[in-house]
N, C-alpha and C positions, 0 to 999 in steps of 0.2 A: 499480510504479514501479521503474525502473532504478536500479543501484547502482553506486557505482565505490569502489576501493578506495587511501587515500592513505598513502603510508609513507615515514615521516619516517628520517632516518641521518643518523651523520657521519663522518667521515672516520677517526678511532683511537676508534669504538666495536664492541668484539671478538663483540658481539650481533648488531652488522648486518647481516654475510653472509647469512647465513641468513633475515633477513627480505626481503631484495634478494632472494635464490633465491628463496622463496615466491613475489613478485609475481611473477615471470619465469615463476615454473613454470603459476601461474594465467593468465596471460595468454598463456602458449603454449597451457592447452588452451580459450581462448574463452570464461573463466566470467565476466571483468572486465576492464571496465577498469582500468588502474593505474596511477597518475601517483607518481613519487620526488621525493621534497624534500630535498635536503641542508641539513641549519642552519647548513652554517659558511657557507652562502651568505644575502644579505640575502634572494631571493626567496623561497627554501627556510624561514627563521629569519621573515618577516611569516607565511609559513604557517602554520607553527608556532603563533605566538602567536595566531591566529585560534580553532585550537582547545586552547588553554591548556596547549599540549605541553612540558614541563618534562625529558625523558628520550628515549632514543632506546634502541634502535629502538620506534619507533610508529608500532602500524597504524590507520588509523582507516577506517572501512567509512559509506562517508554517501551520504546519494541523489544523483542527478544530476541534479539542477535548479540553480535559481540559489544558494536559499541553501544548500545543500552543509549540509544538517544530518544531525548525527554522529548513528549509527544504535548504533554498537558502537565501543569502541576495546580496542583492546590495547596497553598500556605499559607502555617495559623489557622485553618478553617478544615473542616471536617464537610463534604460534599454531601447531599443525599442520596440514599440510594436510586431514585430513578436518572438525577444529573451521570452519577457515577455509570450507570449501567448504558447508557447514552453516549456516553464519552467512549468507552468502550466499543460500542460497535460501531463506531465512527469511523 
């Protein structure tokens, strides 16, 4: 089953960058898909609450089907890239 990777941000949190780079960097080399949700936006912030996300940055790793259930998350923390790439083809 295919995977896609969702990560949550907002706008003055100083953890974000780094998790923004991650996806960018994963989906520049073809591992994932990566969809970003900002919370200070209402689309971003239903998102959120779909997966009980309380903190930011979070990544949440869930399959690609309809109901998009969470596989792994990482909260308040930004993973590294070889954790991440790991988790992935898990």
């Amino acid at each position: 089953m295919s995977k896609k990777l969702k990560i949550f941000t907002k706008a003055d949190c100083p953890k974000c960058p780094a998790a923004k780079q991650l996806g960018k960097d994963l989906e520049k080399e073809g591992m994932i898909k990566v969809e970003f949700y900002d919370v200070d936006k209402s689309e971003g912030l239903a998102e959120a609450q779909f997966y009980s996300i309380l903190t930011t940055p979070t990544l949440v790793l869930c399959n690609e089907d309809e109901e998009e259930q969470e596989i792994k998350s990482f909260r308040g923390e930004t993973p590294d890239m070889e954790t991440m790439k790991n988790e992935i083809n898990n």
